[in-house]
C-alpha positions in Angstrom: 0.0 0.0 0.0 0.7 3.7 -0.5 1.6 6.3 1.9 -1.9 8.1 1.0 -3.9 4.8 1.5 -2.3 3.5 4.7 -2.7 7.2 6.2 -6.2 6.5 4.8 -6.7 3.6 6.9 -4.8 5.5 9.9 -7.1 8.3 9.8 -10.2 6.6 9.1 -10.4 5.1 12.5 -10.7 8.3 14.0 -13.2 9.5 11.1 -15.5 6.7 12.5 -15.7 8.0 15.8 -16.3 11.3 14.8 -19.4 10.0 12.7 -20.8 8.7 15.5 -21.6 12.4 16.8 -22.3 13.4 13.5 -25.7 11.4 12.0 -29.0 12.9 11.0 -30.4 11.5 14.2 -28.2 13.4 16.7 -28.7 16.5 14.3 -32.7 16.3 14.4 -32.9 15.6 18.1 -30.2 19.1 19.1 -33.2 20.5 16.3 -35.9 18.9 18.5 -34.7 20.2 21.4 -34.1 23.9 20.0 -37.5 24.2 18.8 -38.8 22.5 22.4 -37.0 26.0 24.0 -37.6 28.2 21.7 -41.7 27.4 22.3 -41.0 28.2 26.1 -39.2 31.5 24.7 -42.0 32.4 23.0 -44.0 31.6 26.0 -42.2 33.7 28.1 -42.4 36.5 25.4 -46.5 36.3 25.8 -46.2 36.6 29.4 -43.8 40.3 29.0 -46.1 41.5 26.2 -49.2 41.0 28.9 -46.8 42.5 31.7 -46.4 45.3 29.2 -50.6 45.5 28.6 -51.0 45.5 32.4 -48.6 48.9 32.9 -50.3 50.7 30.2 -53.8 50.2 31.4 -52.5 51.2 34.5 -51.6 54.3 33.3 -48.1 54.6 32.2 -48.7 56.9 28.9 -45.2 56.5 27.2 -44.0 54.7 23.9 -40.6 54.2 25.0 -40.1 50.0 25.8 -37.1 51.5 28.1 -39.9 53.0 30.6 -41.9 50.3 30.3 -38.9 47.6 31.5 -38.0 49.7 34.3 -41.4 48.5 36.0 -41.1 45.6 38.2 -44.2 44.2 36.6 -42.1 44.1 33.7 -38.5 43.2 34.4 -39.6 40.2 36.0 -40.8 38.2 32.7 -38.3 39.9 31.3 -35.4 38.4 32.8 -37.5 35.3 32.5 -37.8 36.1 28.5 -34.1 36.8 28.5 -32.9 33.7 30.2 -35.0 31.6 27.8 -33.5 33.9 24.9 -29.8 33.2 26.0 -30.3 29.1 25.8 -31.9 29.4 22.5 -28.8 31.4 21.2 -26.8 28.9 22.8 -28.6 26.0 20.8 -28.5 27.4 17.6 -24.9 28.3 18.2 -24.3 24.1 18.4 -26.5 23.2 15.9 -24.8 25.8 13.1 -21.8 24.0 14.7 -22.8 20.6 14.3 -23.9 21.8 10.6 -20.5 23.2 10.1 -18.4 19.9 11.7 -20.2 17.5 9.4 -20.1 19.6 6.0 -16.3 19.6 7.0 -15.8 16.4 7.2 -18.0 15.5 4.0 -15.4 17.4 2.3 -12.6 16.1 3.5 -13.7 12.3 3.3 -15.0 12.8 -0.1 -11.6 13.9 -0.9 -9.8 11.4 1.1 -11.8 8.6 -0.6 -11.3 10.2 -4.2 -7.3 10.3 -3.4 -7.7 6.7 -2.6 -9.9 5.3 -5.7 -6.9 7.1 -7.3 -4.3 5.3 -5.6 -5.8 1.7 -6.1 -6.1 2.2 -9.9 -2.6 2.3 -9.9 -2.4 -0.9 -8.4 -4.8 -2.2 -11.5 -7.7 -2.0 -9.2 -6.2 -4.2 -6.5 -6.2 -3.5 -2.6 -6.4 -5.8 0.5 -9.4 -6.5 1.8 -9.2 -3.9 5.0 -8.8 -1.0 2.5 -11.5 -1.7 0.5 -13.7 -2.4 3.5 -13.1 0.9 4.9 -13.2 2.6 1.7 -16.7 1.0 1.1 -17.6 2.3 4.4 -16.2 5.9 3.6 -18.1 6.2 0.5 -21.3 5.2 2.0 -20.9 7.8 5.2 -20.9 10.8 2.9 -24.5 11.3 1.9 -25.1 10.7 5.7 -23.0 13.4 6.3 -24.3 15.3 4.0 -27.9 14.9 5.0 -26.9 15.6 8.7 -25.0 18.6 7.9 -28.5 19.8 6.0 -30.7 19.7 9.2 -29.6 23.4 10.2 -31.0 24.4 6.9 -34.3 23.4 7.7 -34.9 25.3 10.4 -37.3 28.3 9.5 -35.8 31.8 9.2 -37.7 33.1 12.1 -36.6 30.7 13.9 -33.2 31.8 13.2 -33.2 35.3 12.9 -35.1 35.3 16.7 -33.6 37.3 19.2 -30.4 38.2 17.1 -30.8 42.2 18.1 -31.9 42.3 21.9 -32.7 45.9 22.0 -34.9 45.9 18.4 -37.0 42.4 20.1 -37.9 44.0 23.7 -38.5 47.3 21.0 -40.6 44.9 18.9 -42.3 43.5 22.2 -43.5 46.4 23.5 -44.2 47.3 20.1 -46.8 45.4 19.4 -48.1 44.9 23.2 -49.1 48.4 23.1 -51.0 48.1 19.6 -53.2 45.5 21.0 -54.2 47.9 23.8 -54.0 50.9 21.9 -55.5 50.3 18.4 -56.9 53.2 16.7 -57.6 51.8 13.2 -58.4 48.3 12.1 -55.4 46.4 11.1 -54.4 46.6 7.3 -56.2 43.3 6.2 -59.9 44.5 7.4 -59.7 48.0 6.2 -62.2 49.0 3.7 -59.9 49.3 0.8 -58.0 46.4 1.4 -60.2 44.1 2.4 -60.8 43.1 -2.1 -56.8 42.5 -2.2 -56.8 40.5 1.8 -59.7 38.1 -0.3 -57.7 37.3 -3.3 -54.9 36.7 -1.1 -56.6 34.2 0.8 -57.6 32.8 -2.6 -54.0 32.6 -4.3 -52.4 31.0 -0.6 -55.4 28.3 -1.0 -54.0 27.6 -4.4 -50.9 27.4 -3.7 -50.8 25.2 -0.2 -53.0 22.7 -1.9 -50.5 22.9 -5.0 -47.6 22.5 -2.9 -49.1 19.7 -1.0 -50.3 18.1 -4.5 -46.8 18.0 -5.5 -45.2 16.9 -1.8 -47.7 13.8 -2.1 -46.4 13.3 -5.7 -42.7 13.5 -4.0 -44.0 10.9 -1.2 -45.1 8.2 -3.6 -41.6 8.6 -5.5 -39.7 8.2 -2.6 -37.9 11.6 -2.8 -37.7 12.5 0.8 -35.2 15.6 0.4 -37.9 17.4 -2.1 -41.0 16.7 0.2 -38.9 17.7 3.0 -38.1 21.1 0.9 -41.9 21.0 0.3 -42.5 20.8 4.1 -40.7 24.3 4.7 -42.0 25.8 1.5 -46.1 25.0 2.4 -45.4 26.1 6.1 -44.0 29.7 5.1 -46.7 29.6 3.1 -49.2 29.2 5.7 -48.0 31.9 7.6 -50.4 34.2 5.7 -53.0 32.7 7.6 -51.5 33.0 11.1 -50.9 36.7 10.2 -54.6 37.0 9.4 -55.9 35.5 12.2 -53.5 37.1 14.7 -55.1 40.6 13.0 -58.3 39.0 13.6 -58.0 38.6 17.2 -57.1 42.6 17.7 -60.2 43.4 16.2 -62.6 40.8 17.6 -60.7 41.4 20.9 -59.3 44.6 21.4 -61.6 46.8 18.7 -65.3 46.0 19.9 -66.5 49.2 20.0 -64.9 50.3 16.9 -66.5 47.4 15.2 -69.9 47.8 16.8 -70.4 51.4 15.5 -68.3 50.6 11.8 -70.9 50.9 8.8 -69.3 47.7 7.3 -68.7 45.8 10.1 -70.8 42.8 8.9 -68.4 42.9 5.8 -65.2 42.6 8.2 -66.8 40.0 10.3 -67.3 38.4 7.1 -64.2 38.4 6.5 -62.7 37.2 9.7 -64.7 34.1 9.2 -63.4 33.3 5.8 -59.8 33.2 7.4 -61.0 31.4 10.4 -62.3 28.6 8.6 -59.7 28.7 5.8 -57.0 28.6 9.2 -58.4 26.1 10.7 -58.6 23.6 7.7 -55.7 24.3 6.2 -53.4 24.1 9.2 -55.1 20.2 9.6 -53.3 19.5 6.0 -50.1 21.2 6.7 -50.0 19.3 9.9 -51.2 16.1 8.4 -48.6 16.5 5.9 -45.8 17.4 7.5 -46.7 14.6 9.8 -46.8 11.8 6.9 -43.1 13.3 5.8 -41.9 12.9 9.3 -42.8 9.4 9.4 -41.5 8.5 6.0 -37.7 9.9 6.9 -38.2 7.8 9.8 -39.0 4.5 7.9 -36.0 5.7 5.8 -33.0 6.0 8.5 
């Protein structure tokens, strides 16, 4: 054997080790328990924003989120928020890390293993029967690899992005706490003139979640995992028009009933509401039910 193929078989023991840490399995469960946090974060972020509701009504008249976190009745939840906050960073920070580790080493074994195929054909294709063992083992851990070092990619961009600028988040809290106490107009979707463009909207996400699921179905049946996995993000970011509706909805059903009460179209915007309620509610079943049959294909697949 060569220099290049006995350091192959050198190194590869340690390569094995190191792919132990590095499968798709030990990537989804770090992703599993990120996302498990990151719904306590966003827990804790609901209990601030109402901490933040309770000081207004109280009386504190200012805009500023720095007047509103100097309130006890606010710093509390928002230490809590900010704990929460600081072990999501923390679990991205390893997952991007396990995501960077594994693409590393699919580079380097795919180049180790090309160095090696080169090496044997020298020899007229001939190589003892450890080499070609471990080689054949190489060659089938790089798509593993490669898959592993994918599941920080799937992760949603809000999911990502959360958090990343402390100071614009607790701004963005407070934000939007004080626009469900305070609202002095109906929110974009239900206003008068936009309510024709908010109903073709609805319309052209119908089409194109049942489109997206058509095809992810299609994907299913073919085996291709990786596109109805792609399909999987794609139909969920797509659903998010909904959420957005609804959350809208809630302001006005909740926070606006006088204002609705006394509108002269207000049977037109309750109208409306219901549309996306119903639309919401059976369109988040299929996304679900989807995602859910794609989930239980990649794990028939491992």
């Amino acid at each position: 054997m060569s220099k290049i193929t006995d350091k192959f078989l050198k190194d590869f023991k340690v390569i094995k080790a190191q792919l132990k840490n590095l499968s798709p399995a030990a990537g989804e469960k770090m992703k599993k328990g990120l996302i498990s946090n990151l719904d306590k974060t966003w827990a804790a972020e609901d209990v601030m924003k109402e901490a933040v509701k309770k000081v207004r009504l109280a009386g504190l008249a200012s805009k500023k989120s720095a007047d509103f976190i100097k309130e006890g009745e606010v710093s509390g939840p928002m230490k809590t928020w900010q704990a929460a906050l600081k072990i999501h960073t923390s679990e991205l920070g390893k997952l991007d890390s396990f995501h960077q580790d594994a693409k590393k080493l699919e580079t380097e074994l795919t180049k180790r293993v090309a160095e090696v195929e080169k090496e044997i054909k020298k020899t007229g294709g001939n190589a003892d029967k450890p080499l070609m063992a471990a080689l054949k083992e190489a060659k089938a851990a790089i798509p593993v690899l490669k898959k592993a070092s994918g599941v920080f990619g799937t992760l949603q961009g809000h999911v990502v992005m959360y958090g990343m600028n402390m100071q614009r988040a607790v701004d963005g809290i407070v934000k939007n706490a004080l626009a469900e106490v305070d609202p002095k107009e109906f929110p974009e979707p239900y206003k008068a003139e936009n309510r024709a463009k908010t109903a073709k909207t609805i319309k052209r996400t119908i089409r194109t979640i049942e489109g997206l699921i058509k095809e992810g179905r299609k994907k299913l049946e073919e085996g291709d995992l990786k596109k109805a996995a792609n399909i999987v993000t794609s139909v969920t970011s797509a659903f998010e028009v909904f959420e957005k509706f609804e959350k809208e909805a809630k302001v006005v059903t909740g926070k606006m009933k006088k204002e609705l009460k006394t509108a002269n179209d207000s049977q037109e915007i309750l109208k409306l509401i219901k549309i996306v309620a119903v639309n919401s509610k059976k369109y988040s079943a299929l996304v679900d039910g989807f995602e859910d049959d794609v989930e239980a294909a990649e794990r028939e697949a491992e």
